[in-house]
DRENTINU-592910 format. One record per residue: z, y, x negated of N, C-alpha, C in turn; residue in three letters; residue number from 1. Coordinates in Angstrom, 2 decimals, padded with zeros to 5 digits. Each point is the difference from the previous one (the first is absolute). Example, Ala and Ser with C-alpha at 12.3 -4.5 7.8 and 13.67 -1.06 7.14 Angstrom:
NODE       n.z       n.y       n.x      ca.z      ca.y      ca.x       c.z       c.y       c.x   residuo   num
NODE    007.80   -005.69   -013.19    000.00    001.19    000.89    000.00    001.20   -000.90       ala     1
NODE   -000.72    001.05    000.35    000.06    001.19   -000.82    000.73    001.09    000.77       ser     2
//
This chain:
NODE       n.z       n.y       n.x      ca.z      ca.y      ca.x       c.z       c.y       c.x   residuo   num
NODE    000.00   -001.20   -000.85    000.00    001.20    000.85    000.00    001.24   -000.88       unk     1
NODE   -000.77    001.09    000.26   -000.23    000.99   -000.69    001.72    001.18    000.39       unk     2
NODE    000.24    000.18   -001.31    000.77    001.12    000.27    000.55    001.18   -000.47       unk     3
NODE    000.54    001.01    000.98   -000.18    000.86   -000.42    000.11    000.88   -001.75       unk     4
NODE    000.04    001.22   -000.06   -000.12   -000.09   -001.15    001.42    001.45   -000.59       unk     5
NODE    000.65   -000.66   -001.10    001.35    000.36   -000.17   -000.32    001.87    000.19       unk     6
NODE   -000.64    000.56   -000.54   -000.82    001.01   -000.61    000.53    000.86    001.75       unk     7
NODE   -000.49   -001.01    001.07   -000.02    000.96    001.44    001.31   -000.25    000.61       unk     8
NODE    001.33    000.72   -000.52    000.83   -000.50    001.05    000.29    001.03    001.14       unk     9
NODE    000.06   -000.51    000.98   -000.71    000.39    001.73    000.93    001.48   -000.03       unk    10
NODE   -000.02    001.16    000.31    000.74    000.86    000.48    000.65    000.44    000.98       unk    11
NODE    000.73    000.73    000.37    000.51    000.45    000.87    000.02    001.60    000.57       unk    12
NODE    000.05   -000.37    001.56   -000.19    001.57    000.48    001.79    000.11    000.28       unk    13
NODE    000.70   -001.01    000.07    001.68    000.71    000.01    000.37    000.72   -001.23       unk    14
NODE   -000.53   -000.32   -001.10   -000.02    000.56   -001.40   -000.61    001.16   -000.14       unk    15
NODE   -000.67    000.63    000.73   -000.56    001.00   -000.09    000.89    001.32   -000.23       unk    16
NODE    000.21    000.95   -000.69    000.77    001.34    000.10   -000.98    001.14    000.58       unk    17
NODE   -001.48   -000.32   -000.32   -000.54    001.26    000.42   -000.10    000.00    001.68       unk    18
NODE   -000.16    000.95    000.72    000.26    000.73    001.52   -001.68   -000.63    000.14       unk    19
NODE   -000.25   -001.19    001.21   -001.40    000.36    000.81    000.09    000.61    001.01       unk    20
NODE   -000.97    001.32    000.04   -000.14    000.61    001.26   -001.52   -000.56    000.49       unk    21
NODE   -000.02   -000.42    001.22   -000.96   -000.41    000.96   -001.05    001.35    000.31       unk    22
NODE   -001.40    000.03   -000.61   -000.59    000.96    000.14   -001.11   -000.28    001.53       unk    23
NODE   -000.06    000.46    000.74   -001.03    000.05    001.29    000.23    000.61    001.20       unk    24
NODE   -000.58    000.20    000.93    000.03    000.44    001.44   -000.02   -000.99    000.89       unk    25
NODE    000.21   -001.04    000.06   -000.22   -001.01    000.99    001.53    000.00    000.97       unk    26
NODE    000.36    000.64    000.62    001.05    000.29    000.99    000.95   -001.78   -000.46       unk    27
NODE   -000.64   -001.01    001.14    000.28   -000.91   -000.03    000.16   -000.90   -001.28       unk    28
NODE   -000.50    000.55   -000.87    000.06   -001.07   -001.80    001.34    001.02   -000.44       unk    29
NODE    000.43    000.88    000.43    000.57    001.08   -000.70    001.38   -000.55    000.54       unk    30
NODE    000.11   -000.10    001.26    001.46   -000.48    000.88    000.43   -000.94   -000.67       unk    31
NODE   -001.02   -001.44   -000.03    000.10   -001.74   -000.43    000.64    000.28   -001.73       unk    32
NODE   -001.17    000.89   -000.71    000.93    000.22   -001.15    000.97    000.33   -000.29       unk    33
NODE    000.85    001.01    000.92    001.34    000.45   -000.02    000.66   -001.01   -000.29       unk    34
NODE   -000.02   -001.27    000.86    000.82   -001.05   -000.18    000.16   -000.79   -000.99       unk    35
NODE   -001.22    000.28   -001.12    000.52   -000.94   -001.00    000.54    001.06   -001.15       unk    36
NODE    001.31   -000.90   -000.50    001.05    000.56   -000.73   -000.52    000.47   -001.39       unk    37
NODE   -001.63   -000.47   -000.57   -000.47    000.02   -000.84   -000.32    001.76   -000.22       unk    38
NODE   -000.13    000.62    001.27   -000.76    001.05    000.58    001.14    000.98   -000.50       unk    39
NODE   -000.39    001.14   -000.59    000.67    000.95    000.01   -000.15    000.99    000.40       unk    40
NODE   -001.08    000.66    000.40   -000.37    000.88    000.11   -001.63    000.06    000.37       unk    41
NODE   -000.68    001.60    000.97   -001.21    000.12    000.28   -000.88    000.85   -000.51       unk    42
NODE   -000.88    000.24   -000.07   -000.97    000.43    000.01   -001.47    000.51    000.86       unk    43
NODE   -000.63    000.93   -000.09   -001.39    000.31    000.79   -000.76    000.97   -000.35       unk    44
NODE   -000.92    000.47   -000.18   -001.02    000.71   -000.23   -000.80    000.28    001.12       unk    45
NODE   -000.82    001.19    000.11   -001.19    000.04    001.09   -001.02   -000.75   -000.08       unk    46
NODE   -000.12   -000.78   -000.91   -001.36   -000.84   -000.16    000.37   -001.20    000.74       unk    47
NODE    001.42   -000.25   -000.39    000.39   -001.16    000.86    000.32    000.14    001.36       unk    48
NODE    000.33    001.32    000.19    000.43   -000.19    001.92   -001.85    000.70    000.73       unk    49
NODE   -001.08    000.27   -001.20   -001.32    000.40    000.72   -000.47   -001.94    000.21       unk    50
NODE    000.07   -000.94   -000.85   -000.75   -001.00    000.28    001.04   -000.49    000.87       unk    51
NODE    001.15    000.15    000.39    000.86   -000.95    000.87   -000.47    000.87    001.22       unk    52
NODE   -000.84    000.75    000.27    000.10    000.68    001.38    000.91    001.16    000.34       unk    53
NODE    000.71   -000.06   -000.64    001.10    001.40    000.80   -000.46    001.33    000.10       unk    54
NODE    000.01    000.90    000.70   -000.73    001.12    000.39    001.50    000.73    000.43       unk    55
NODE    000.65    000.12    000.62    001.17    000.76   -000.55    001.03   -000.34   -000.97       unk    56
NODE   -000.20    000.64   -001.28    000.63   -000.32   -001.19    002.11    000.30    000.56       unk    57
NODE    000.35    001.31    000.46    001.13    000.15    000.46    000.26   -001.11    000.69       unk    58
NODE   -000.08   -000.57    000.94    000.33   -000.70    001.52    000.27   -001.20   -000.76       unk    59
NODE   -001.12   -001.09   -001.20    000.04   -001.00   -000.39    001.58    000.46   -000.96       unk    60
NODE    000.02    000.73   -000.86    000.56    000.28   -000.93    001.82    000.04    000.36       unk    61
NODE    000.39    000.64    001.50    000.98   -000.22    000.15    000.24   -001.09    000.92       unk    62
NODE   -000.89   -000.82    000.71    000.00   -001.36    000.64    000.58   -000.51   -001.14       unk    63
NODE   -000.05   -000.25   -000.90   -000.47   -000.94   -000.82    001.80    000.28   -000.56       unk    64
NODE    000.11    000.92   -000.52    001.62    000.34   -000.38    000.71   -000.46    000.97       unk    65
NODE    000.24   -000.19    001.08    000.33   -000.34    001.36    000.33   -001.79   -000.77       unk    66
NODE   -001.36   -000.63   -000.10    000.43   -001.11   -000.24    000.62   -000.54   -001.02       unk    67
NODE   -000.22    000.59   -001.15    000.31   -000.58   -001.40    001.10    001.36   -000.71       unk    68
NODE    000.97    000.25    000.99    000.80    000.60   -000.41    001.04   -000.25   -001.27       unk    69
NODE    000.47    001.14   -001.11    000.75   -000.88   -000.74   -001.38   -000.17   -001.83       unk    70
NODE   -001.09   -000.09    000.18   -000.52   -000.22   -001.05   -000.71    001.41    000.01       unk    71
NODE    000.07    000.33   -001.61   -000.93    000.89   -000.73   -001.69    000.05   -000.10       unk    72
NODE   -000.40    000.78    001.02   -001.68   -000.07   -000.23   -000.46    001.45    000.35       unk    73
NODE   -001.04   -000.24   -000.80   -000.64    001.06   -000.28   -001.44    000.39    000.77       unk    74
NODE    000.16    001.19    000.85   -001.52    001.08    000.56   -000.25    000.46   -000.53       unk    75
NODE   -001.42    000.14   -000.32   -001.27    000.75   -000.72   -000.20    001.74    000.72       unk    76
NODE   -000.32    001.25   -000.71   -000.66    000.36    000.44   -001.31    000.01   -000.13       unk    77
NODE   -000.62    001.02    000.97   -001.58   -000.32   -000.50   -000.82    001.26    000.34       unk    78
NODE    001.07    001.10   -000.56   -000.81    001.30   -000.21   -000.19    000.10   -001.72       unk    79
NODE   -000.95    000.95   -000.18   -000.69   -000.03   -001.50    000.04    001.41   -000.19       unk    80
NODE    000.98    000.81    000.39    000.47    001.25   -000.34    001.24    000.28   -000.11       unk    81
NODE    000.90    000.54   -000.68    001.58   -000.15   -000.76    000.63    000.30    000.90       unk    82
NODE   -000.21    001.36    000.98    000.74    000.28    001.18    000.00   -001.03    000.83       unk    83
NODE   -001.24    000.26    000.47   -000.09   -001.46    000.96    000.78   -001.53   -000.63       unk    84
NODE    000.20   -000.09   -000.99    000.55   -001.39   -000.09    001.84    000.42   -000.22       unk    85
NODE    000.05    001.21   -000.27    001.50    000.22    000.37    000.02    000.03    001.52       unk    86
NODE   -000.40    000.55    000.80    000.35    000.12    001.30   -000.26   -001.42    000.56       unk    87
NODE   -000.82   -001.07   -000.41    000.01   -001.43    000.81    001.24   -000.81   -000.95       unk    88
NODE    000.43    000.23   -001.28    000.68   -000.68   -000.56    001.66    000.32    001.09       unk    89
NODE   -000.10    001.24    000.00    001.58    000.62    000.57    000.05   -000.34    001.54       unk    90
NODE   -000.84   -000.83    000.57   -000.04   -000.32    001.31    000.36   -001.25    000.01       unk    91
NODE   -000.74   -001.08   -001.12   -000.19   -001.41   -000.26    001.55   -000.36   -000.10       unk    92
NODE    000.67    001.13   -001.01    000.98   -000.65   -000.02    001.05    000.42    000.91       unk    93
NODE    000.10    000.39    000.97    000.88    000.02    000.94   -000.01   -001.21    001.20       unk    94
NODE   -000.84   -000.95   -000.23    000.08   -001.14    000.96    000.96   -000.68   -000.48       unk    95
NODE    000.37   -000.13   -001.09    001.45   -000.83   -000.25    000.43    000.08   -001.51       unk    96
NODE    001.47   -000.71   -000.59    000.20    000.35   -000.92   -000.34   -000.91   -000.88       unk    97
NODE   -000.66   -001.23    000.38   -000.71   -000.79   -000.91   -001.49    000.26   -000.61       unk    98
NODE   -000.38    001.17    000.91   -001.47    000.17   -000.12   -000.40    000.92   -002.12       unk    99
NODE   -000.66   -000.80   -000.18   -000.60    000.51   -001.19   -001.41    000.94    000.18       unk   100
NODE   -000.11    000.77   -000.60   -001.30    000.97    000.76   -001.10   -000.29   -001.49       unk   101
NODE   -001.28   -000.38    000.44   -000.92   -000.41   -001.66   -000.91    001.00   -000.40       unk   102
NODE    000.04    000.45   -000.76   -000.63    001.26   -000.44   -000.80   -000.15   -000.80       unk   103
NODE   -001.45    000.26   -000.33   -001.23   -000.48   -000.44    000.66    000.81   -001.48       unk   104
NODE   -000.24   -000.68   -000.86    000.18    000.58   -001.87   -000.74    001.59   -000.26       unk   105
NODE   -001.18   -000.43    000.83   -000.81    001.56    000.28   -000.55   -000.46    001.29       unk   106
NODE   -001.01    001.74    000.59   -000.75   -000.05    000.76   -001.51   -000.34   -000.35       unk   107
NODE   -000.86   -000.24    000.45   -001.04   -000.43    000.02   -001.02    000.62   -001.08       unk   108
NODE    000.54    001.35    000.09   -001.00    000.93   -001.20    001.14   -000.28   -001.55       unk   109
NODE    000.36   -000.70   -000.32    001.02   -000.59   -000.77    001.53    001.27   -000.55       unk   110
NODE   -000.08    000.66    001.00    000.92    001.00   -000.13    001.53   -000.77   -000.01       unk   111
NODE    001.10    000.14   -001.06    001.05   -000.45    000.54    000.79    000.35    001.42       unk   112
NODE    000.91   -001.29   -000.05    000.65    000.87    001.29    001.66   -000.16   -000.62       unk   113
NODE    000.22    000.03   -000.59    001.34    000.52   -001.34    000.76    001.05    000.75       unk   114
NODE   -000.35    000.53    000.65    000.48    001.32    000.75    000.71   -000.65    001.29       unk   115
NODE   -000.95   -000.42    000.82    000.19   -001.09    001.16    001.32   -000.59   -000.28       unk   116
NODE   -000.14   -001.18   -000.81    001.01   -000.27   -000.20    001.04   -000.02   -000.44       unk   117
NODE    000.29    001.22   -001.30    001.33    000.95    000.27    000.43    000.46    000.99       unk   118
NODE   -000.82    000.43    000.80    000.87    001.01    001.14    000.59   -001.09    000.98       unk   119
NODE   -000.61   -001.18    000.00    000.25   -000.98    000.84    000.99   -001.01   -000.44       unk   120
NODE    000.45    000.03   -001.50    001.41   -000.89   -000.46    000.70    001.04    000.20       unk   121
NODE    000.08    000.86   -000.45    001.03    001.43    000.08    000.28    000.09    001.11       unk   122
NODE   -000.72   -000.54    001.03    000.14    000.61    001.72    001.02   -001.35    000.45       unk   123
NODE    000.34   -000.56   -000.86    000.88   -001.67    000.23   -001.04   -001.29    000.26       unk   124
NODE   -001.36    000.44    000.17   -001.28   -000.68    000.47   -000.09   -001.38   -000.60       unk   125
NODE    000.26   -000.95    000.49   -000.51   -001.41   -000.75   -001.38   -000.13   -000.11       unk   126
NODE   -000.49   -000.24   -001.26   -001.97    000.01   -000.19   -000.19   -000.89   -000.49       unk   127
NODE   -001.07   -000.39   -000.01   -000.66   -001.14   -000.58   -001.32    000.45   -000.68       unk   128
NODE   -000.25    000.27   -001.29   -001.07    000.73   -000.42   -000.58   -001.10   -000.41       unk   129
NODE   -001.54    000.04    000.75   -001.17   -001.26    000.03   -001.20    000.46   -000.57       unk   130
NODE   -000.69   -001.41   -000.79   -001.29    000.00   -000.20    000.23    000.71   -001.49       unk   131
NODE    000.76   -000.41   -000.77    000.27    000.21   -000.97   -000.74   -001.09   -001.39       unk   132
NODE   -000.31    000.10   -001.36   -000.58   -001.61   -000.55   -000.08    000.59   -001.60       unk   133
NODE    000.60    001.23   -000.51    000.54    000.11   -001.10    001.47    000.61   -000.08       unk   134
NODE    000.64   -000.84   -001.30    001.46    000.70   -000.73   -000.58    001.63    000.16       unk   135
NODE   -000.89    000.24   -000.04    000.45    001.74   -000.44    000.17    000.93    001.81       unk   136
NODE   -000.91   -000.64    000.58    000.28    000.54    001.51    001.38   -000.94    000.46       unk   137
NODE    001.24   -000.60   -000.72    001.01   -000.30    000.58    000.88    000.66   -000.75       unk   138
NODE   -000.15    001.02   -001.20    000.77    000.40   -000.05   -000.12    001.34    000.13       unk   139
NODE   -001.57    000.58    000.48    000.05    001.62    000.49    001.18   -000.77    001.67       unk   140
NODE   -000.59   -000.66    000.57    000.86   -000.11    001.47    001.58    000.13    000.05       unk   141
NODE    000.13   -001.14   -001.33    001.46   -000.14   -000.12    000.93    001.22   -000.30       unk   142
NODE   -000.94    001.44   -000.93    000.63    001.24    000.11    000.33    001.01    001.09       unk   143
NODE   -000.95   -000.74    000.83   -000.27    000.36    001.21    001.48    000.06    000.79       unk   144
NODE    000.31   -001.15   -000.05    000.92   -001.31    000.91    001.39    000.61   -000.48       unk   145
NODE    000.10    000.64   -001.68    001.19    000.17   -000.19    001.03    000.48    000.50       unk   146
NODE    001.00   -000.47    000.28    001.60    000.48    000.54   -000.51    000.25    001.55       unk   147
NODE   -000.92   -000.94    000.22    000.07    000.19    001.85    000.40   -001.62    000.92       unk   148
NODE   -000.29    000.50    000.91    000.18   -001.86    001.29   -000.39   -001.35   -000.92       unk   149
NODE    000.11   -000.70    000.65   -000.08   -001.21   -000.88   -001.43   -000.41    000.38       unk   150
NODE   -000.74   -000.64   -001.15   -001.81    000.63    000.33   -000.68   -001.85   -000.42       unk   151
NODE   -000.70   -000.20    000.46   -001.31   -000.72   -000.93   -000.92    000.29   -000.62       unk   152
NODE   -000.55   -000.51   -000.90   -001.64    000.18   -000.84   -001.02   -001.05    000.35       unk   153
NODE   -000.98    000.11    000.51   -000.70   -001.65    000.31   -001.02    000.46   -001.08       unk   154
NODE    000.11   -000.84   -001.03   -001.45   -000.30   -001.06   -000.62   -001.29    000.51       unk   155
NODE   -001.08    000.20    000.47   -001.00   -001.00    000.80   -000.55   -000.96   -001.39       unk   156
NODE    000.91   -000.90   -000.38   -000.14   -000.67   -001.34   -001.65   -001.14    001.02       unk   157
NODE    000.04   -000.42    001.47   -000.99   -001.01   -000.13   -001.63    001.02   -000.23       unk   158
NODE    000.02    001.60    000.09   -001.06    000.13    000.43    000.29    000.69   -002.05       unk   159
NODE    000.41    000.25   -000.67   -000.07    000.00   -001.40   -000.74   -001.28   -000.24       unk   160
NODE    000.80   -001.11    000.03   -000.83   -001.48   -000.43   -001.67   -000.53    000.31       unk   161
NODE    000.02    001.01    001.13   -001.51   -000.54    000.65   -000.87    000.67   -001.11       unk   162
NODE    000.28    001.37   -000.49   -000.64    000.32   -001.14    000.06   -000.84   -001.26       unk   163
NODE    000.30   -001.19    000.23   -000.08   -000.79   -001.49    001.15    000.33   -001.33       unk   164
NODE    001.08    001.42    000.21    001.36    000.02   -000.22    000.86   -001.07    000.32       unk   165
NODE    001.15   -000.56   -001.15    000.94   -000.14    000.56    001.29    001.06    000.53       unk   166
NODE    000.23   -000.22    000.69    001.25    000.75    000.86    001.41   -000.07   -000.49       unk   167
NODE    000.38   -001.09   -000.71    001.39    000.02   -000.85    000.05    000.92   -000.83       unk   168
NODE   -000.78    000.54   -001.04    000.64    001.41   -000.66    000.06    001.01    000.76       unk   169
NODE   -000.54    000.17    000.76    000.03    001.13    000.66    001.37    000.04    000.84       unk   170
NODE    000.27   -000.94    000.57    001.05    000.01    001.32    001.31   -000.14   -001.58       unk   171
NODE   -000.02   -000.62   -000.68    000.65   -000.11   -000.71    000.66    001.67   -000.53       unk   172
NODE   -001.09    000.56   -000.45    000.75    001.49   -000.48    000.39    000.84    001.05       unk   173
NODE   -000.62   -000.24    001.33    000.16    000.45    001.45    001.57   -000.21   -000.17       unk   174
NODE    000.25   -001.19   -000.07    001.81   -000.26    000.50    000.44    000.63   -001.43       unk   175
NODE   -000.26    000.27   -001.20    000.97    000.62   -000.94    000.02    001.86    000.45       unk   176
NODE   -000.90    000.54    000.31   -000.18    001.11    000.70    000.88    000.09    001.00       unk   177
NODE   -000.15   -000.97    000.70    000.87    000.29    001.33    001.68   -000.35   -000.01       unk   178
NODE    000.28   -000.62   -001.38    001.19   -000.32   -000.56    001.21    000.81    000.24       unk   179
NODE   -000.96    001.47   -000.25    000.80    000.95   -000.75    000.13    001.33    001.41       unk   180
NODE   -000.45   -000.50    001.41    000.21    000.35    001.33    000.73   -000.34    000.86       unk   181
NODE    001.18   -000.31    000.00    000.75   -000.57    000.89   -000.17    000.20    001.66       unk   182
NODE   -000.30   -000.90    000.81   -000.51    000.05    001.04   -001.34   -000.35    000.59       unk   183
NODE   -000.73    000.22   -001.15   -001.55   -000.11    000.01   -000.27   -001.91   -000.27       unk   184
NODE   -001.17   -000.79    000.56   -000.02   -000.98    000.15   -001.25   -000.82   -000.18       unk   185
NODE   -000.33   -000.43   -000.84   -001.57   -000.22   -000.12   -000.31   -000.85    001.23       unk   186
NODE   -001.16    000.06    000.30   -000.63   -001.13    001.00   -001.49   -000.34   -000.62       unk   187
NODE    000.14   -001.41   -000.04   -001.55   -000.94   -000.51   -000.78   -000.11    000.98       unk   188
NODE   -000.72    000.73    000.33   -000.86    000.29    001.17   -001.39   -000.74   -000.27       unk   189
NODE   -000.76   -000.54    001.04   -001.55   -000.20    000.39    000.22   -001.45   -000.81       unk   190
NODE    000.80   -000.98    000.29   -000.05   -000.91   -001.06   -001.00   -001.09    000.75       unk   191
NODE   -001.14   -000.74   -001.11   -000.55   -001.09    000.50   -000.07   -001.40    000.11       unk   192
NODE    001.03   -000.08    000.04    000.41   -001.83    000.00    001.70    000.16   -000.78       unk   193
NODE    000.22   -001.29    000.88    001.80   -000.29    000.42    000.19   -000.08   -000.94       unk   194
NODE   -000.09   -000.11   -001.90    000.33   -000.16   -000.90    000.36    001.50   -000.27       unk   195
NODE   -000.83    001.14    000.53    000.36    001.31   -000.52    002.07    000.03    000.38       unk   196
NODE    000.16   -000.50    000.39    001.19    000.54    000.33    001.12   -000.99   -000.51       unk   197
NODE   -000.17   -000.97   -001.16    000.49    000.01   -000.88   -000.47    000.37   -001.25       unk   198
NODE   -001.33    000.48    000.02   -000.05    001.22   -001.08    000.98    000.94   -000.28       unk   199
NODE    000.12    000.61    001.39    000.90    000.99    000.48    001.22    000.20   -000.47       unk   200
NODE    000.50   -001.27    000.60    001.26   -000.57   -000.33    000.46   -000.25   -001.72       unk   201
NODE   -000.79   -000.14   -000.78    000.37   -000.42   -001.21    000.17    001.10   -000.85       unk   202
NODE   -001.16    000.84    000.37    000.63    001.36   -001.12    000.93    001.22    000.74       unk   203
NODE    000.96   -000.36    001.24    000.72    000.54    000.69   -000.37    001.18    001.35       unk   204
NODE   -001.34   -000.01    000.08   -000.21    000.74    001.44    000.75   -000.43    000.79       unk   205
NODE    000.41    001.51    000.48    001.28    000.01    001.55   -001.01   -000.51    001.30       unk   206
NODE   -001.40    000.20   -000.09   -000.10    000.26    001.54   -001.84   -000.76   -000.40       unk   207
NODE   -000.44   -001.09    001.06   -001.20   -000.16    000.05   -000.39   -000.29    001.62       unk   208
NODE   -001.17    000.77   -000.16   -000.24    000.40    001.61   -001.18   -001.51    000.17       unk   209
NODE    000.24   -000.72    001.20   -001.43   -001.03   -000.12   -000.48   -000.03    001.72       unk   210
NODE   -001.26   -000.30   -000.38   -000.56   -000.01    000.90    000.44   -001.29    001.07       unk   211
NODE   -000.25   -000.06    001.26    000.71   -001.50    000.93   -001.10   -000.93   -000.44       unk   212
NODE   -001.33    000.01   -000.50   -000.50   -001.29   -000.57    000.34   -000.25   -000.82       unk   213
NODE    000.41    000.20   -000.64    000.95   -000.33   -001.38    001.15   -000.37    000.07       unk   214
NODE    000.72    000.74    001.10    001.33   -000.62    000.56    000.13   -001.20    000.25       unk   215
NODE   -001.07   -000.57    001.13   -000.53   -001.45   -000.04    000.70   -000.67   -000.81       unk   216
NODE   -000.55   -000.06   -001.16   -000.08   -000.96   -000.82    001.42   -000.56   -000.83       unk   217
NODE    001.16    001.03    000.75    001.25   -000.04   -000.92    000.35   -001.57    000.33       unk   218
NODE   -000.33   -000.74    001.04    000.35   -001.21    000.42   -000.21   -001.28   -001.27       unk   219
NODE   -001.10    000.64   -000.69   -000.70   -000.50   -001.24    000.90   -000.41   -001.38       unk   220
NODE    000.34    001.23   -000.12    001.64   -000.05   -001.06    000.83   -000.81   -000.22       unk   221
NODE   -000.71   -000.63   -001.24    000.73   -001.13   -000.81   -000.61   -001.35    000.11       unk   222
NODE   -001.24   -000.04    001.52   -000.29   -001.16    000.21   -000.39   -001.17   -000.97       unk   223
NODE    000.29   -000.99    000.15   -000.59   -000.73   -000.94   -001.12   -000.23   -000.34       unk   224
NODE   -000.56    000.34   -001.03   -001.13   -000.17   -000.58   -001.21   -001.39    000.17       unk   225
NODE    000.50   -001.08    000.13   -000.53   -001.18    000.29   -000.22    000.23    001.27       unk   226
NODE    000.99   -000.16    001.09   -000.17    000.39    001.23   -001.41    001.14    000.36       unk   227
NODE    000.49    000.68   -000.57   -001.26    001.48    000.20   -001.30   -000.73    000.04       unk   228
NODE   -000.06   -000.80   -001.51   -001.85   -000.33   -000.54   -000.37   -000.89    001.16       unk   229
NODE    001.43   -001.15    000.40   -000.75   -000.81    000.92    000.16    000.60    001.68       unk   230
NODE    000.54    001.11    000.16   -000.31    000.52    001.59   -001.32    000.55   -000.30       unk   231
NODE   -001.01    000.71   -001.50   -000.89    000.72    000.12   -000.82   -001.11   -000.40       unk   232
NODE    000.09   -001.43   -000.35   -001.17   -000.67    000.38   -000.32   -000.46    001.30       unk   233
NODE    001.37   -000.72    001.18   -000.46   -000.03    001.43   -000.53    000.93    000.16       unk   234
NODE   -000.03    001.28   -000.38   -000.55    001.28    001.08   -001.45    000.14   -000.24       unk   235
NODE   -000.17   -000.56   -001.22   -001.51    000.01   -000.07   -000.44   -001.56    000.58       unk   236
NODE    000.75   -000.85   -000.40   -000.60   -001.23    000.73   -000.40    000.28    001.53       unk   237
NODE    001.15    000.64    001.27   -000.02    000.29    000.91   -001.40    000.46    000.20       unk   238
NODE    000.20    001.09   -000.89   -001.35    001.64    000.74   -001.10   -000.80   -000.52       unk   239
NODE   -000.32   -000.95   -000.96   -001.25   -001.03   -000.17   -000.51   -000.88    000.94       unk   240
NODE    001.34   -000.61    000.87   -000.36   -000.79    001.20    000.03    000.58    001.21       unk   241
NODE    000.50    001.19    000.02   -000.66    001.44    001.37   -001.43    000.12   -000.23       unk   242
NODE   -000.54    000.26   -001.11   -001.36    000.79    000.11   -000.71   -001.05   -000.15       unk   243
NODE    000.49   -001.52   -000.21   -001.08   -001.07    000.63   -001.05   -000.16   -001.77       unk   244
NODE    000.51    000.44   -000.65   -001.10    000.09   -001.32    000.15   -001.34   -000.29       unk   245
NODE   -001.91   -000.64   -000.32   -000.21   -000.99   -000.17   -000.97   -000.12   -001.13       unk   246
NODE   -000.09   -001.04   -001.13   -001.12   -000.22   -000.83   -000.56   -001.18   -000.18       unk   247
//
C-alpha cells in the first residue's frame, strides 16, 4: 500500500493564529458562515454586492448587521472624490460599532486619500485602507493611521502574485511597518487558493480576508492524502462512465 509521505504532515485550521474574515455578498453564505467558529470576521466590496445583485447598498448593509451581529466587517465606499468619501465614510460608520469603513489607498486618478483617512482615524473612525500591493503605500497609510481608531491595511498579496511576484516579502515588511503602529492590523487580502492562508499564518498576518469558494474547501484540511488521490480517481472513473466514452 502506497503511503503517505513524512515530508506532508496534514495541518490544521484549530492551529491557526491568523483571523479569517469571510469576503462576499451572498446574504445567505454570510449568515451560514457566522456559525462556523473558524469565522472571524467579514468582509465586502461593491464589486461583490454589484455581481450578488444588491441595488440598495444601505438596506443590504444594515439587514445584514441585523444578522451577524457581534463580528467586525467592513463597507466600502465608492465615491472617487476625498469629500465625497469622507461624507459616505462618516455615514458607513454609524450603522454599528463593529462596522469597519474601506477606503481605496487612492482615487482613481491615483491621487492619495492620506487625508481621508486621517480625518477619519482622528474622527475615532474604524478603516480599512484597501487595494493596497506595496511596503511603501503601507507605510505612507500607516502614517496616515497614526495615533488614531484601531484600523486595517489590506495588501491584496493574491492579485501581487498573479503578476508573477511573490507576496511573502512584501507582506512580510508590511507586518514589520505595521509593528511599530499599535492598533493597526495587516489583512492578506484577494488570496487564491486555501494554502494562502497558511502562508498567512506562518509569517504572522493578523487578518486574511477569503473568498466563500475557498471557504469551501476548509473541510479539506489535513485530509489524507491517499484518500484524496483515490476519491480523485473514482471521480474521474465516474465522469468517464457518465459521458459513455468508448474506444
Amino acid at each position: 500500500m502506497l503511503q503517505s509521505s513524512p515530508d506532508l504532515a496534514p495541518p490544521s485550521v484549530a492551529g491557526l493564529k491568523v483571523k479569517i474574515f469571510a469576503d462576499g455578498a451572498d446574504k445567505a453564505a454570510i449568515v451560514a458562515l457566522a456559525k462556523n467558529p473558524a469565522i472571524k470576521g467579514f468582509t465586502t466590496n461593491p464589486t461583490l454586492m454589484r455581481k450578488a445583485g444588491i441595488s440598495d447598498y444601505e438596506r443590504f448593509a444594515r439587514d445584514l448587521l441585523t444578522e451577524i451581529a457581534g463580528y467586525p466587517i467592513s463597507f466600502e465606499v465608492f465615491a472617487d472624490e476625498n469629500d465625497e468619501m469622507l461624507r459616505q465614510a462618516k455615514k458607513i460608520a454609524t450603522w454599528g460599532d463593529d462596522v469597519y469603513v474601506k477606503i481605496p489607498v487612492t482615487n482613481t486618478r491615483r491621487e492619495t486619500t492620506a487625508p481621508v483617512v486621517r480625518a477619519l482615524t482622528q474622527a475615532g473612525v474604524k478603516v480599512n485602507v484597501t487595494a493596497l500591493m506595496t511596503s511603501e503605500q503601507v507605510g505612507d497609510v500607516c502614517a496616515a493611521l497614526a495615533g488614531g481608531a484601531p484600523a486595517c491595511v489590506s495588501v491584496f498579496a493574491g492579485r501581487v502574485a498573479d503578476t508573477g511576484r511573490d507576496p511573502l516579502p512584501i507582506m512580510s515588511r508590511s507586518l514589520a511597518i505595521i509593528a511599530e503602529h499599535p492598533g493597526v492590523e495587516l489583512i492578506w487580502a484577494s488570496p487564491r487558493e486555501l494554502l494562502n492562508i497558511f502562508h498567512a499564518d506562518s509569517i504572522g498576518t493578523h487578518i486574511i480576508t477569503v473568498t466563500h469558494d475557498i471557504l469551501g474547501k476548509l473541510g479539506l484540511v489535513g485530509k489524507d492524502l491517499d484518500e484524496y488521490s483515490l476519491d480523485t480517481v473514482k471521480m474521474f472513473a465516474g465522469d468517464a462512465a457518465s459521458a459513455g466514452f468508448a474506444l
